[in-house]
C-alpha positions in Angstrom: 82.4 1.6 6.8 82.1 3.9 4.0 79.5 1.9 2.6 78.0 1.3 5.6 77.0 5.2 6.0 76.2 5.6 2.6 73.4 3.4 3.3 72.3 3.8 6.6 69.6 7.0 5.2 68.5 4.2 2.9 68.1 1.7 6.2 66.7 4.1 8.4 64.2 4.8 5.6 63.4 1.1 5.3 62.9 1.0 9.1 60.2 3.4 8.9 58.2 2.7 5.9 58.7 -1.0 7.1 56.9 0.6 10.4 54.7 2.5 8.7 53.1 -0.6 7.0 53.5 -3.0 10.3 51.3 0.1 11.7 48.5 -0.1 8.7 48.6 -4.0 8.9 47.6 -3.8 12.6 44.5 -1.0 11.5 43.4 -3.4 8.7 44.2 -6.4 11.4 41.5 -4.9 13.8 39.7 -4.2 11.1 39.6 -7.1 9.1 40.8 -10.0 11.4 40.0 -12.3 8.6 42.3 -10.9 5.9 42.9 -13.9 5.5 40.6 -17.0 6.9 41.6 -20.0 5.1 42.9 -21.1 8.4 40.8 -19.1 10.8 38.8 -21.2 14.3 35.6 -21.1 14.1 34.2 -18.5 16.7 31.6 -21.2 18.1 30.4 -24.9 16.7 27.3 -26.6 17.7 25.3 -29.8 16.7 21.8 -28.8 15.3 20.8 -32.4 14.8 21.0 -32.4 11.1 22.5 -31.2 7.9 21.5 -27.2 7.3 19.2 -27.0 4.1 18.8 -23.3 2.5 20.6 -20.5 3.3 19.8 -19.1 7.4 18.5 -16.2 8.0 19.7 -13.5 10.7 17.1 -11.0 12.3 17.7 -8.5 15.7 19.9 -10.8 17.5 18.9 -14.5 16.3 20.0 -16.8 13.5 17.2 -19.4 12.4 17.9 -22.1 10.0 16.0 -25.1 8.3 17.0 -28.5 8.8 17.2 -32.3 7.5 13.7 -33.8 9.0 11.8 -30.6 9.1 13.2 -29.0 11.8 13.2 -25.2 12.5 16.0 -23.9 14.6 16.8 -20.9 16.5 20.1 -19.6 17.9 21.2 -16.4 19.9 24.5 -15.1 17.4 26.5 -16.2 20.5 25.6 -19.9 19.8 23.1 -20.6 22.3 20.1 -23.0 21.1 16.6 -21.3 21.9 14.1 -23.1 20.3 13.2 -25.7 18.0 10.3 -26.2 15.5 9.2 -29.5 14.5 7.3 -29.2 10.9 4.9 -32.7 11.6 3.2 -34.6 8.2 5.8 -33.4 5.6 9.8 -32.3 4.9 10.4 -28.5 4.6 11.8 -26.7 1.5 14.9 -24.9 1.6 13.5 -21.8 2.4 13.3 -19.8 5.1 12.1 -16.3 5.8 11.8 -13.6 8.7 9.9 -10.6 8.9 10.6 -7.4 11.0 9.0 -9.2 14.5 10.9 -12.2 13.9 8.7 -14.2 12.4 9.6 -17.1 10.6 7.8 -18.5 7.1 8.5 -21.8 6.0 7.0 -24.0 3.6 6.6 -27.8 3.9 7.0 -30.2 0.5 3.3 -31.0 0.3 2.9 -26.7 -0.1 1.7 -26.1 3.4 2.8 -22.8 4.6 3.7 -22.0 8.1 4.1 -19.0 10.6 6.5 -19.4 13.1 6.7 -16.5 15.8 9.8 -15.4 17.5 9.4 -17.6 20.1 8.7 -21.5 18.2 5.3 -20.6 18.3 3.0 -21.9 15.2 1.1 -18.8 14.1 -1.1 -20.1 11.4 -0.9 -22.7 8.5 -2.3 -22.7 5.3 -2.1 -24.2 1.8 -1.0 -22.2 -1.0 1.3 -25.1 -2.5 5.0 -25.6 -3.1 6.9 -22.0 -3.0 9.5 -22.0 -5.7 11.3 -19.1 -3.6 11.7 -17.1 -0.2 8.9 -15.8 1.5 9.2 -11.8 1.2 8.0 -9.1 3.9 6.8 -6.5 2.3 7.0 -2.6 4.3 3.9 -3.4 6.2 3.7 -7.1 6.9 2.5 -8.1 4.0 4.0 -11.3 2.8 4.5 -12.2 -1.1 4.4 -16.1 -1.8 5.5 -17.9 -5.1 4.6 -20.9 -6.1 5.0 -22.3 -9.3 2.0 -21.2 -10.9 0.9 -18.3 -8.3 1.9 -15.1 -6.6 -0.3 -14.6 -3.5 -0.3 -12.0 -1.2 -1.3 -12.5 2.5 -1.4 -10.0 5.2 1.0 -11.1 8.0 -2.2 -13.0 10.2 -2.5 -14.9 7.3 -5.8 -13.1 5.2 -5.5 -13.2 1.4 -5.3 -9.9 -0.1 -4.5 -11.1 -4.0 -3.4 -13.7 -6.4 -1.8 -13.8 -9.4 -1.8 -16.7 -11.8 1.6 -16.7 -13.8 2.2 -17.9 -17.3 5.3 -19.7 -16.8 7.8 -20.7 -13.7 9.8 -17.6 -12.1 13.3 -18.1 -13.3 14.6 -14.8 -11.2 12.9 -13.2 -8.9 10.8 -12.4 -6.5 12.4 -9.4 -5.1 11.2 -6.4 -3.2 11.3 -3.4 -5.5 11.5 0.5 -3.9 8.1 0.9 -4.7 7.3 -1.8 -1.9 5.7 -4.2 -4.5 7.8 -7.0 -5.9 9.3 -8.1 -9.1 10.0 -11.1 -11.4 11.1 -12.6 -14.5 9.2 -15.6 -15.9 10.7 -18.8 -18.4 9.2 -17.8 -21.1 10.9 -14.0 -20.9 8.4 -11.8 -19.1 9.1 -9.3 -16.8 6.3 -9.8 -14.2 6.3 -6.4 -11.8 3.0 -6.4 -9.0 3.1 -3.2 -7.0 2.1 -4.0 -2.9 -2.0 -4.1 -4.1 -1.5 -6.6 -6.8 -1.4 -4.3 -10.0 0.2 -6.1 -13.2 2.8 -4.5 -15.3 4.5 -6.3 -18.0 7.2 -6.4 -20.3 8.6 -8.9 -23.0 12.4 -9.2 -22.4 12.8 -11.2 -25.3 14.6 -14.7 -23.6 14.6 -16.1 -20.6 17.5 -13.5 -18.5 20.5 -15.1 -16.4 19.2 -12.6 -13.6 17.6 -9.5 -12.4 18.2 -6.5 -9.8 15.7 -4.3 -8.7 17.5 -0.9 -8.9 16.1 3.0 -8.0 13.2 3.4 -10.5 13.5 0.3 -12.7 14.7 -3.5 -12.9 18.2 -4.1 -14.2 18.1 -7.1 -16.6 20.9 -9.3 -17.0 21.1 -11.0 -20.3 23.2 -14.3 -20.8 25.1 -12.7 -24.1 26.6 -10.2 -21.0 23.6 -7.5 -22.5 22.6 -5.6 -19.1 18.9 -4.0 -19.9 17.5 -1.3 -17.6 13.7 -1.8 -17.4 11.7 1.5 -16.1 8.9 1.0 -13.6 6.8 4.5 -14.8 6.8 3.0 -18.4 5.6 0.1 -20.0 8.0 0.5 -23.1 11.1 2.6 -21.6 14.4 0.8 -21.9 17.9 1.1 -22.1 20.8 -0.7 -22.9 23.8 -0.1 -20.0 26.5 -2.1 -21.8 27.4 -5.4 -22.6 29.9 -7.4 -20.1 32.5 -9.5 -21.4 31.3 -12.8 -19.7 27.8 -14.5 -19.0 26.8 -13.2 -15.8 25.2 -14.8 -12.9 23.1 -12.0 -10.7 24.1 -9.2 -8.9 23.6 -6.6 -6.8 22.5 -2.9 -6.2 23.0 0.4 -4.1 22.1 4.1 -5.1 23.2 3.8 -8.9 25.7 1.6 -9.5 25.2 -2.5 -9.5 28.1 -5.2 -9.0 27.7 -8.2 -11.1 29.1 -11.7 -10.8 30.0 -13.8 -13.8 30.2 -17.7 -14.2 34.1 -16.9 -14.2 33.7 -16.4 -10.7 35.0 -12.5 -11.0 32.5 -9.4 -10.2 32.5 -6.1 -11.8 31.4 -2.7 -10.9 28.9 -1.5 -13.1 27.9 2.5 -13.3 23.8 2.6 -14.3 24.4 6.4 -15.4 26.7 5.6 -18.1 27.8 1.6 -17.9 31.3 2.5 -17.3 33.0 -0.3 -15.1 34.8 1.4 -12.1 36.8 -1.8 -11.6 36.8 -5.8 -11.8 37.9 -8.2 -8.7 38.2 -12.3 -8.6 36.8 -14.2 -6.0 36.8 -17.3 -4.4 34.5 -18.8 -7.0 36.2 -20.4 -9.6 34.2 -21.1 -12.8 31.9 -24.3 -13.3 31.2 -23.9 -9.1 28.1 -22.0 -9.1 25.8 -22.2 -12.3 22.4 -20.9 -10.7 20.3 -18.3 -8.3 20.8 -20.9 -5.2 24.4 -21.7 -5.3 25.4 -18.2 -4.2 24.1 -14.9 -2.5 25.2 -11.2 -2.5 25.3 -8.5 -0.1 25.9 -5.0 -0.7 25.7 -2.8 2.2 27.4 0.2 4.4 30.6 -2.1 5.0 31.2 -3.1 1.8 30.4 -6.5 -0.9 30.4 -9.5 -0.4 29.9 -12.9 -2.3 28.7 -16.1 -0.4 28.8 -19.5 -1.7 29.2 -23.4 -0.4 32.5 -22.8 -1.4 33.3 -19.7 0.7 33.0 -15.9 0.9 35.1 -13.0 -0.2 34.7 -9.4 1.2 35.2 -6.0 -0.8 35.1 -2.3 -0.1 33.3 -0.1 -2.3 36.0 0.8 -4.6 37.3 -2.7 -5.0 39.6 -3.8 -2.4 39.8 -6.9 -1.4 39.0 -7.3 2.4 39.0 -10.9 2.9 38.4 -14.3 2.1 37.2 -17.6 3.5 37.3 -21.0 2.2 34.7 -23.5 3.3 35.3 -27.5 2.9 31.8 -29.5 3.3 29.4 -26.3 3.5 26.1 -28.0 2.8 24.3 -24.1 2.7 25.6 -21.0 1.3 26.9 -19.1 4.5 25.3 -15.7 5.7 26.3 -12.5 7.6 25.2 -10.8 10.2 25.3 -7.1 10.8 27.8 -8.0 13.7 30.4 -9.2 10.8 29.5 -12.9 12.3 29.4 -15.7 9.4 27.6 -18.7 9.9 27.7 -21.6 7.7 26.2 -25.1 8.2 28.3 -28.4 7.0 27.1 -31.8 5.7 29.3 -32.9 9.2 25.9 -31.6 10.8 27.6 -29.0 12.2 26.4 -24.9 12.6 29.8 -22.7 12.2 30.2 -19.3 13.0 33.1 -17.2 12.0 34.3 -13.7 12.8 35.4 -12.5 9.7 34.9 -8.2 10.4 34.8 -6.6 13.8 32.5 -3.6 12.1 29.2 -3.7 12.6 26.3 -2.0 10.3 25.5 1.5 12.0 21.8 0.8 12.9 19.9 1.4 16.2 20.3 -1.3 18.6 16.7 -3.1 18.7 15.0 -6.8 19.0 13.1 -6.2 15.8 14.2 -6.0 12.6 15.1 -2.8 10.5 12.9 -0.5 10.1 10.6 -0.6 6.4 12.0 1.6 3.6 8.8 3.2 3.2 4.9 3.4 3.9 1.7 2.2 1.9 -0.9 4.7 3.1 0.9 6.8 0.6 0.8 5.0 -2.7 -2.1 4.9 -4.8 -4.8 7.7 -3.4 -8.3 6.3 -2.7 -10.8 6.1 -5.6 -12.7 9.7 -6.1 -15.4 7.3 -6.9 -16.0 6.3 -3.0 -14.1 9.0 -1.4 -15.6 12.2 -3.2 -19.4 10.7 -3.7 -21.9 13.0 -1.4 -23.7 9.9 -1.1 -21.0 7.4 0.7 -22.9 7.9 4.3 -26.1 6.8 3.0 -27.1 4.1 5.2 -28.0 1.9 1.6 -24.8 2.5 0.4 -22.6 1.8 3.7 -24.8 -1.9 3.8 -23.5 -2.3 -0.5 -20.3 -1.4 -0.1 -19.5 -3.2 3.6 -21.3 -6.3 2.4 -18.9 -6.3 -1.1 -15.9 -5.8 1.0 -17.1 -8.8 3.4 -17.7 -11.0 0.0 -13.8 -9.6 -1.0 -12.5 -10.4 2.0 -13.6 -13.8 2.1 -12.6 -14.5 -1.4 -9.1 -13.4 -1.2 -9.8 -10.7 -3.7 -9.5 -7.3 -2.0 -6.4 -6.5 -4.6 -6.1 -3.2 -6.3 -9.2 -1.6 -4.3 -7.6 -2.3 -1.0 -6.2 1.7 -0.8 -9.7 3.0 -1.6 -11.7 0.8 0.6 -9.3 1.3 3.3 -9.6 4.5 3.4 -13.4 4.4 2.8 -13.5 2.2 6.0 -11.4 4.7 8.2 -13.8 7.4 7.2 -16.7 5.5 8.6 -15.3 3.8 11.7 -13.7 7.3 12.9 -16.4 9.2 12.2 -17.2 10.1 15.8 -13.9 11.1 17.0 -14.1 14.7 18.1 -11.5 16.4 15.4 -13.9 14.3 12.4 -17.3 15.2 13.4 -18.8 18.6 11.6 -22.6 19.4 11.0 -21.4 18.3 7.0 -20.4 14.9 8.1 -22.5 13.6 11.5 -21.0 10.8 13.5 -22.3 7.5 11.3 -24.2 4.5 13.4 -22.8 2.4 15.6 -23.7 -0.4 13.8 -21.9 0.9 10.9 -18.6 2.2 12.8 -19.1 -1.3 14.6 -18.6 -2.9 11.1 -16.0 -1.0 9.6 -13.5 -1.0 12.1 -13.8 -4.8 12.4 -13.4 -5.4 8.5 -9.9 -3.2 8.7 -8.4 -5.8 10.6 -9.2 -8.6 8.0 -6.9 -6.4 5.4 -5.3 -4.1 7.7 -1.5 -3.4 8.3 0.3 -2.4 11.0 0.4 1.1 9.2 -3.6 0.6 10.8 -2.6 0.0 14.0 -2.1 4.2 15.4 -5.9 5.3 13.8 -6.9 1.7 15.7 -5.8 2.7 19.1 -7.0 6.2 18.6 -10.4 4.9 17.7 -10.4 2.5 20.8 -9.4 5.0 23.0 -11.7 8.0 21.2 -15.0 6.7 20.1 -17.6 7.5 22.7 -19.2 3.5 22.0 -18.1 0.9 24.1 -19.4 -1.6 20.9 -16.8 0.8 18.4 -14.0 0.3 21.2 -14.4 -3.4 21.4 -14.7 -3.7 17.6 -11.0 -1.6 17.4 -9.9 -3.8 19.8 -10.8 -6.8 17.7 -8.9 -5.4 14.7 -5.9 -4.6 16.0 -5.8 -8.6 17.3 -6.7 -9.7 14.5 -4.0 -7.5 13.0 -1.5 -9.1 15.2 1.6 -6.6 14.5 2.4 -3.8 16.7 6.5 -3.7 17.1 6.2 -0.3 18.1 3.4 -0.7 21.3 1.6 1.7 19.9 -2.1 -0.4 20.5 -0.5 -1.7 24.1 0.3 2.0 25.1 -3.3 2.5 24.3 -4.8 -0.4 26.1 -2.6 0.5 29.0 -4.6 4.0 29.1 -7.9 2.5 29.4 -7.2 -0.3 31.8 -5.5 2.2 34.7 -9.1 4.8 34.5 -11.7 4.4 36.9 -14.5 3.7 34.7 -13.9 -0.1 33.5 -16.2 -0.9 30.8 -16.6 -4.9 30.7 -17.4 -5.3 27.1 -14.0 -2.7 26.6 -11.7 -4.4 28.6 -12.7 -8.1 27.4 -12.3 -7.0 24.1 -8.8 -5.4 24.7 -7.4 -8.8 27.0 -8.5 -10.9 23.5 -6.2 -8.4 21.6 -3.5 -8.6 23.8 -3.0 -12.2 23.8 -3.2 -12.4 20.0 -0.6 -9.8 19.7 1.7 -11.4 22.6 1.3 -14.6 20.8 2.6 -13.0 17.2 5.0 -11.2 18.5 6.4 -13.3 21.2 9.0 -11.5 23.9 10.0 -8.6 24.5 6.2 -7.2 23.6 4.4 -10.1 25.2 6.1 -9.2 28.5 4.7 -5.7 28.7 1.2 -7.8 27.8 1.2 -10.4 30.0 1.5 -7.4 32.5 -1.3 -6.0 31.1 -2.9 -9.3 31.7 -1.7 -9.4 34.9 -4.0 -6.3 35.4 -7.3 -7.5 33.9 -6.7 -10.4 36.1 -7.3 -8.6 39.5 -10.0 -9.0 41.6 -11.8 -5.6 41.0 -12.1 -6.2 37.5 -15.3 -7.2 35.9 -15.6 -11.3 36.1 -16.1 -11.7 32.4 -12.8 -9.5 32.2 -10.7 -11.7 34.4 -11.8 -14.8 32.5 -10.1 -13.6 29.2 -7.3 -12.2 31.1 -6.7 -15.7 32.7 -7.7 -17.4 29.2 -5.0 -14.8 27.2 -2.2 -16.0 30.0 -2.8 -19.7 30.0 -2.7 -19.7 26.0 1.0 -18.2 26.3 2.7 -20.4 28.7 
């Protein structure tokens, strides 16, 4: 008994810490359900109809992946089929792209590359040749292709902007720098960085690199000796040596100014870029000799934490190291992905689509149906030229015919490229030129003809940054020709997530005074901008639609209406 009472402060003190950590399990339980997921259910199974090829790609709500046969398919995260896209005359590469509306870019073998909207809908095809990577959305819609010989950039309706012939395969790369351009490392060594108008900067590394990050202000460089090189963006020689790792690493990672690399060992390390110190080192569920290139794995790096994906499995971290949690995958034939819901989904060679809740945190974005919003804008890189902007001359009727016929001969070249800032804002100047708060006895309204011409050229190389001075120029300009020619571009344009260019056509359709050659112009726009975007915009089109369609309207006005509507269903 004596003993017994001896030790009961040392019992009751087990009890409680003993409760105490039964407590903190349950936090980290509801936190991390997953801790550990060897043996976890799958949340939901389903049958695509053939073995997943590539990694699939989550975007506001859906998952879309590529499959065996050429198949593109769609799923809500809760596991319900939406559509499918059938990819006719040739099998697809492994890639598979979205941008911010949801739309899909995928690339056949025989290098034909296809636009899929949100809905299933074939956008637009064309033939750039076999990419050697993922299609990547640049801030404005703007989509970067590689192929093997070529970087080409295409607005997102499909209009080359710029090429770029390479001098050897990319062996890392591309990847969307936070300049909004993109960057690359080639076979034979060279650091290949474009900025978003096709600019060339370039830098010997020396040897062909294990892998790169794009980091704030620079390229990180990973060397296969375990060298990590930081490569400056403002300077063509600026380097410096972070440190050298004690293992040949694979790729990596970055956020604000740290990076966290993986090594063929299968263990990651944090890596500081201010100093190189190593804040600390974790082991995963890779083990060494599993993943020996850029498509065996993927990394993520975000509010929630790290994580490492592989056929294999996936292991979670928190920033400082922890390990969160880990799940092994038997017969994965793509490297799983997660969504911002903390739902994994992984596709086996059983033709099965898994998806697996592995964290019940979910990243701390605004709930919408488009993607996340772009880090940043182009209107603001790269001034216009003083040499079109600043010339007293620019308005002369001579010089508007020379410089809109050049643009036309650019446009149909694919070469608009590094003067695409200039011209653009050339273009503005001359198409809003009659809207009240720009006209001044210094700078008259220019000609129709002229206003006519340059709004419609903006939507061959416009953005969606175009789309707000578009909508005020349809709804400002006194000329029903400059109205229908905004209308045209913003069509042409195709991407308007925020409404802004329905809002506007909305305005125009409910006033008394209903301009035919207006309205026509503006039902034409609205189908080619339901028919990109697919739902939830085209519903607020079709209604619009709906609208032209009535009996009061002008007939030439209900016929598009009625033409726009039958080319959705």
């Amino acid at each position: 008994m004596i003993v017994i009472k001896k030790s009961l402060p040392f019992i009751l003190l087990f009890i409680l810490v003993f409760g105490c950590f039964l407590a903190a399990a349950e936090t980290a339980e509801e936190l991390f359900p997953t801790a550990n997921t060897n043996t976890i259910d799958p949340l939901w199974r389903h049958a695509p109809g053939g073995a997943l090829l590539g990694v699939p790609t989550i975007q506001a709500g859906t998952v879309v992946a590529v499959l065996e046969g050429g198949i593109l398919k769609a799923y809500t995260l809760e596991g319900r089929p939406l559509w499918d896209y059938l990819a006719r005359t040739s099998r697809l590469i492994p890639y598979v792209s979205r941008n911010r509306e949801g739309t899909s870019y995928i690339c056949q073998t025989d290098g034909t590359l296809i636009a899929v909207n949100r809905s299933g809908r074939e956008l637009w095809r064309l033939k750039p040749g076999p990419i050697t990577a993922p299609v990547i959305s640049g801030w404005d819609g703007r989509i970067f292709v590689t192929t093997e010989e070529t970087i080409l950039c295409y607005t997102a309706s499909g209009y080359l902007l710029w090429s770029n012939s390479l001098d050897a395969q990319a062996v890392a790369g591309p990847f969307l720098t936070d300049g909004g351009g993109i960057v690359a490392a080639l076979e034979n060594g060279e650091l290949l960085e474009l900025n978003p108008f096709g600019r060339v900067q370039s830098r010997n590394i020396g040897e062909t690199p294990a892998a790169i990050i794009p980091v704030k202000g620079g390229t990180l460089v990973l060397l296969r000796n375990g060298q990590l090189r930081l490569f400056y963006s403002d300077s063509d020689t600026q380097t410096r040596t972070i440190t050298t790792l004690r293992g040949s690493p694979l790729g990596g990672v970055s956020l604000e100014n740290d990076a966290v690399i993986l090594l063929s060992n299968g263990s990651i390390v944090r890596i500081s870029l201010s100093n190189g110190r190593q804040s600390w080192s974790q082991t995963t569920h890779i083990r060494a000799g599993n993943v020996t290139n850029k498509d065996d794995f993927s990394m993520l790096w975000d509010e929630r934490g790290i994580y490492i994906f592989s056929r294999q499995g996936a292991t979670g971290f928190s920033a400082d190291g922890r390990r969160l949690w880990t799940l092994n995958l038997t017969g994965a034939s793509s490297i799983p992905v997660l969504g911002d819901n903390g739902i994994l989904f992984s596709g086996g060679h059983d033709w099965i689509l898994y998806a697996y809740r592995v964290e019940n945190r979910s990243l701390a974005r605004p709930v919408s149906l488009f993607g996340p919003a772009p880090e940043g804008n182009y209107s603001h890189i790269d001034p216009p030229s003083p040499s079109i902007t600043d010339d007293l001359l620019r308005f002369n009727v001579s010089w508007m015919d020379r410089e809109l016929q050049l643009m036309t001969q650019m446009i149909q070249e694919g070469t608009i490229g590094e003067n695409e800032p200039a011209y653009a804002a050339y273009l503005k100047e001359i198409a809003g030129s009659s809207i009240p708060h720009n006209v001044s006895r210094t700078r008259p309204p220019v000609h129709v003809r002229h206003r006519m011409e340059a709004a419609r050229l903006l939507g061959f190389f416009g953005s969606r940054e175009t789309i707000p001075f578009l909508a005020e120029l349809y709804l400002r300009d006194p000329d029903s020709a400059v109205k229908a020619a905004a209308a045209e571009a913003i069509g042409r344009i195709g991407t308007d997530p925020d409404g802004i260019a329905l809002q506007a056509f909305a305005q125009t359709i409910n006033v008394v005074n209903r301009d035919e050659q207006t309205l026509s112009a503006a039902a034409s726009a609205i189908g080619s901008l339901c028919r990109f975007s697919g739902p939830p915009l085209s519903d607020s089109g079709i209604r619009l639609l709906n609208m032209l369609e009535r009996e009061f309207m002008p007939s030439r006005v209900r016929s598009q209406a009625r033409q726009e509507i039958a080319s959705l269903l």
